[in-house]
N, C-alpha and C positions, 0 to 999 in steps of 0.2 A: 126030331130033326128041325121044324118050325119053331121048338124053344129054343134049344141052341141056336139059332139063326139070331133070335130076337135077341138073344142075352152077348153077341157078340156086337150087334149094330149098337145096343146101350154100350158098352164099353166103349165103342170107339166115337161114339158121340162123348163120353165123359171127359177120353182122353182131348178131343179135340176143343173142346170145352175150355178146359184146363191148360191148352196150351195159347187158345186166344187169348186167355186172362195172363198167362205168362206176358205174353207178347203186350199186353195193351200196359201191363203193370211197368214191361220195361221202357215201354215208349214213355211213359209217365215222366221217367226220370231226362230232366234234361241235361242237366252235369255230372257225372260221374268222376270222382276225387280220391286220387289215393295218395296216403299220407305215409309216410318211411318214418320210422322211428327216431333217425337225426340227422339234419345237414352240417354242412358250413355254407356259406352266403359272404360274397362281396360286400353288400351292401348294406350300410345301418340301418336301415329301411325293410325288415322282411317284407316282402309280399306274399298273396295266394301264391300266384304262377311262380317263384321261386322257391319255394319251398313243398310244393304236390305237385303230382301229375293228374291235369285235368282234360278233360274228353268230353266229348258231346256236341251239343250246338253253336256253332261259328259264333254268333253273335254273343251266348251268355258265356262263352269258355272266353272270350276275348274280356270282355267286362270281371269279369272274376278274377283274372289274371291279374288285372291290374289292385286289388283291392289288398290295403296296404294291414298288414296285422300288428303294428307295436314298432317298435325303434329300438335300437341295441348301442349302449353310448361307448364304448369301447373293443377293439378286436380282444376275443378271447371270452368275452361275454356271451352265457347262454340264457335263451330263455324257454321256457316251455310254453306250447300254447295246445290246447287239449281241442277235440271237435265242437265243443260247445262255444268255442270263442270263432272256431271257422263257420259256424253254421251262424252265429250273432250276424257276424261281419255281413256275410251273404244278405242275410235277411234287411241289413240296413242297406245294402245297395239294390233291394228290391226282385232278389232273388231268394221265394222260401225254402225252406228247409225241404217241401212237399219234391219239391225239383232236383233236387241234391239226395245224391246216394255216395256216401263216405267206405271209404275201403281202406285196410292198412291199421295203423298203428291208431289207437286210441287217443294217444297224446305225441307231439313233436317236438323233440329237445331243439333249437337251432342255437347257432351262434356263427357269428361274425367271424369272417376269415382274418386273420392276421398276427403280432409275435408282439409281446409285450419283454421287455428286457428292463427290470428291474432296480431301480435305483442303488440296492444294494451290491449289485454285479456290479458297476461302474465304481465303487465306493472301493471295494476290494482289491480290482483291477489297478484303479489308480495306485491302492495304499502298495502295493505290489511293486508297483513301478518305482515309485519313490523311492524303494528299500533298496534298489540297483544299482540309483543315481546316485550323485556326485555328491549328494546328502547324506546317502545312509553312513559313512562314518563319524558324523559331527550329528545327528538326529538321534536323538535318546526315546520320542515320542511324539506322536502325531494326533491333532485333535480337528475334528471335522467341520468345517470355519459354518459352513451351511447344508440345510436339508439338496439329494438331487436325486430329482422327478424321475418317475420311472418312464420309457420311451417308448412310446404305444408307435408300430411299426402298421400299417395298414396292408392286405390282400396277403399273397402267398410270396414270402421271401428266401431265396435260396443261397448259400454260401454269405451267412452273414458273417462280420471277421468283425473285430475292434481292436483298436488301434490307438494307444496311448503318446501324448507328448508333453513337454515341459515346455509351459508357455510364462510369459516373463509376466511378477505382479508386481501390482504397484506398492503390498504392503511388503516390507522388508522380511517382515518373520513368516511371510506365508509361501505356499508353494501350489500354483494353478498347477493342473493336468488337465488337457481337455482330450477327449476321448472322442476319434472318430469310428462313426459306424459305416461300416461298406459293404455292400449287396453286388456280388458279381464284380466285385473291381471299382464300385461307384459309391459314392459319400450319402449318404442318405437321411444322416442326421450328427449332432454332437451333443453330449455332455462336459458341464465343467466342474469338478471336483475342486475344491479348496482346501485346505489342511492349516491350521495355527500350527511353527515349529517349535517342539522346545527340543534345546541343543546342553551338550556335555559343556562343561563350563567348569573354569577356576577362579576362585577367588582367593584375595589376601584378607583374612580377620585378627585385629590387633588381640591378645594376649593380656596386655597391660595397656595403661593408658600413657602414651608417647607425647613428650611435649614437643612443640614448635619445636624445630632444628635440630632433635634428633635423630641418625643414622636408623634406619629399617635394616634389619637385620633377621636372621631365627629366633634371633632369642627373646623376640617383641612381638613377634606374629606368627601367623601359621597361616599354611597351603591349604583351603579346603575343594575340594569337589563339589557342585553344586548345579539342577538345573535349569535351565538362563531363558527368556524368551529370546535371546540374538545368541548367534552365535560367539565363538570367541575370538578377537580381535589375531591377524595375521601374525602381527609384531607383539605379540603379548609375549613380557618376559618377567622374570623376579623382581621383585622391586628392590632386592637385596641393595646396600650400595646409597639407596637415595634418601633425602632427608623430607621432614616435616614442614608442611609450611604452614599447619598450625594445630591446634593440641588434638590428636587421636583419642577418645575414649576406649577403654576396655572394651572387648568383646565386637566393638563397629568395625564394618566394612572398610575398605582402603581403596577407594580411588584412584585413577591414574592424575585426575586434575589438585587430589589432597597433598602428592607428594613432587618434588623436583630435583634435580641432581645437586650436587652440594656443589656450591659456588668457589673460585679461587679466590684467593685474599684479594684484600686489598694492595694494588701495588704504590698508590700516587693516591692523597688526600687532596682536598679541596684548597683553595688558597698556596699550594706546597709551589715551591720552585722547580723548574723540570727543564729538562734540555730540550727541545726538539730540534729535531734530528735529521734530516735526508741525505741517503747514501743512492746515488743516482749515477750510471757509466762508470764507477770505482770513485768518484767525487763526493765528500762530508762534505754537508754545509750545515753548521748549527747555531742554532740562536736561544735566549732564555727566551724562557715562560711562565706564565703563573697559571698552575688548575683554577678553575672556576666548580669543579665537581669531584668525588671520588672517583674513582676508574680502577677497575682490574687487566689484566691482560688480555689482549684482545676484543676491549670494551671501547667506544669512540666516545671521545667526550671535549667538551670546551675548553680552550687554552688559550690566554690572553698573549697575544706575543708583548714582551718588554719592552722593548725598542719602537715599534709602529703603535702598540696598543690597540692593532687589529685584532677580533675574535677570530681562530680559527678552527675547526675540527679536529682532531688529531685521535689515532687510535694507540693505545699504550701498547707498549713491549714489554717485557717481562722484566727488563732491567732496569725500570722505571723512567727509562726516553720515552718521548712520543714523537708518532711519525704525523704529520700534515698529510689530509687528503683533497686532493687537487679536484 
């Protein structure tokens, strides 16, 4: 009976033992820190207190909180920080590792709360847009005038929408799109997409080599397809019909400024005698004259009156009178 007595009072001294040292090991610890395996974070700046859940002492849980782990330069960026860089940190702000009891994940992915939208989204988007507009039947091909940046959107954004429009450029053959982005109904940023156009285009190429003053026709040139950094002019027509104004080569391009309508003759030579003429309320009144210049029909040219020997203007008529202009 007196042994067993004895062998139950050791045990409950061992136990009680064993559980002061529990007790004294846990008072030991003055922070206690548990880490999750990942967050997200507002701020480029992780700190301790955003990223663990810290307990203990009023004073070292307030200090610890603040104690900053690294920088994150863009949303969508992770980084990993393992316990050896949280127990560093501590240790530099003058709390050891002795003090600190870690719980949770060994290591902690974090990253930066926010939406990055991709320079190539807006590139697409535009080219999209383009193909609807008032372009896509004269635009054979689009080329991309400049690089654009992708849109790093900052914290938690919801109902984001984009929104394209055609905005007026200053270079002729391009085509701006700028792209708004809106959050809940609100503008929150833009992109500007550029585009060089090339457009469907015709051209005339001489066949043979055409001298000065002769007639354009098929049977001296040909229609080709071709295409053009500018679009092709509204009024563009055949050239059929118009003459040289000066010698074509083989196989060269054909101009609107190379070619001009074929003139009408000559009606009234230089030096030539000529009536002028005015038919005014059913009343002719005419007098002689002498050309000073060749003239066609409905060309104005100088005409010496005979009688005053005053110079006057006068525009030729087809039937070789000329009329004075007043």
């Amino acid at each position: 009976m007196g042994g067993r007595t004895i062998s139950i009072i050791i045990a409950a001294c061992l136990l009680a033992s064993a559980g002061g040292e529990a007790e004294v090991a846990e008072k030991d610890y003055g922070l206690r820190i548990h880490l999750p395996r990942e967050i997200a974070i507002e701020s480029n700046v992780p700190s301790l207190g955003q990223i663990g859940i810290i307990c203990g002492e009023e004073s070292l849980v307030a200090k610890a909180s603040k104690i900053v782990l690294g920088r994150i330069s863009v949303p969508g960026q992770e980084v990993t920080i393992d316990r050896m860089v949280v127990l560093s940190r501590l240790a530099c702000s003058g709390i050891p590792a002795s003090k600190v009891r870690l719980t949770g994940a060994k290591e902690i992915k974090v990253r930066r709360q926010g939406q990055i939208i991709r320079g190539d989204e807006f590139i697409e988007l535009a080219r999209s847009f383009l193909g609807k507009s008032a372009f896509a039947g004269l635009v054979c091909r689009t080329e991309l005038a400049r690089v654009v940046k992708d849109l790093i959107l900052e914290g938690t954004r919801k109902d984001i929408k984009l929104f394209p429009r055609l905005i007026k450029s200053s270079v002729p053959n391009q085509a701006k799109i700028q792209i708004a982005v809106l959050s809940n109904g609100k503008e929150i940023g833009t992109r500007d997409v550029s585009f060089r156009l090339k457009f469907n285009s015709r051209r005339v190429v001489t066949l043979v080599d055409i001298p000065a003053g002769a007639v354009i026709s098929p049977e001296n040139v040909k229609i080709e397809k071709h295409v053009s950094d500018y679009p092709e002019p509204a009024n563009w027509t055949l050239p059929y019909g118009l003459v040289a104004k000066r010698r074509l080569p083989a196989k060269s391009v054909v101009r609107s400024s190379m070619v001009e309508p074929v003139k009408p003759p000559v009606v009234v030579k230089r030096n030539q005698n000529v009536v002028i003429q005015i038919d005014m309320y059913g009343l002719v009144i005419t007098a002689m004259g002498k050309t000073m210049q060749d003239g066609r029909a409905g060309e104005y040219i100088r005409v010496r009156n005979v009688d005053s020997q005053r110079i006057i203007l006068a525009k030729v008529s087809e039937n070789g009178t000329v009329e004075p202009v007043f």
